[in-house]
C-alpha positions in Angstrom: 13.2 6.4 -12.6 9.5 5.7 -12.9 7.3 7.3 -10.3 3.2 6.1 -9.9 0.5 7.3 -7.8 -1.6 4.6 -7.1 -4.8 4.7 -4.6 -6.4 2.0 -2.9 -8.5 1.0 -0.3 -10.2 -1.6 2.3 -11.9 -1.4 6.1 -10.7 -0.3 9.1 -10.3 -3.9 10.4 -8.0 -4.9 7.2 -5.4 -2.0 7.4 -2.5 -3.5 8.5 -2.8 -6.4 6.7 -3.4 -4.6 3.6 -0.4 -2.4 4.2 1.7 -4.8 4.9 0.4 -7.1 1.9 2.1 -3.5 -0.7 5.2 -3.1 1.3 6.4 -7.0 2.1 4.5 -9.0 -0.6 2.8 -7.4 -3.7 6.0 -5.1 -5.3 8.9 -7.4 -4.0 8.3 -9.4 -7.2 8.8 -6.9 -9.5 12.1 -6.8 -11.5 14.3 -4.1 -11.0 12.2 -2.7 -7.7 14.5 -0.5 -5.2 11.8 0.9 -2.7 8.4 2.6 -2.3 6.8 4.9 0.2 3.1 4.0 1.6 1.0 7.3 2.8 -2.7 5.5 4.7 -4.8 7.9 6.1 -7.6 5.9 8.4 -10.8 7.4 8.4 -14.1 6.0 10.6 -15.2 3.8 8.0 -12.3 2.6 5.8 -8.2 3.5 5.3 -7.0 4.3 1.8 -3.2 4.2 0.7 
């Protein structure tokens, strides 16, 4: 098993699209890809993941 930590993020108004872009889209490509957890924290300004 390989485990990352990666940080990103974009506005308040792009959230959902954003997080639905890593769960749906980005990572379903990937060879050999079973499943990922998402953590977002939405602040005033922007949401990171």
């Amino acid at each position: 098993m390989i485990m990352r930590v990666w940080r990103g993020w974009t506005t308040e108004a792009n959230a959902d699209a954003f997080e639905l872009f890593l769960c749906e889209e980005n990572f379903q490509a990937i060879a050999g890809f079973h499943g990922m957890s998402v953590l977002r924290l939405d602040g005033p300004a922007r949401s990171s993941s």
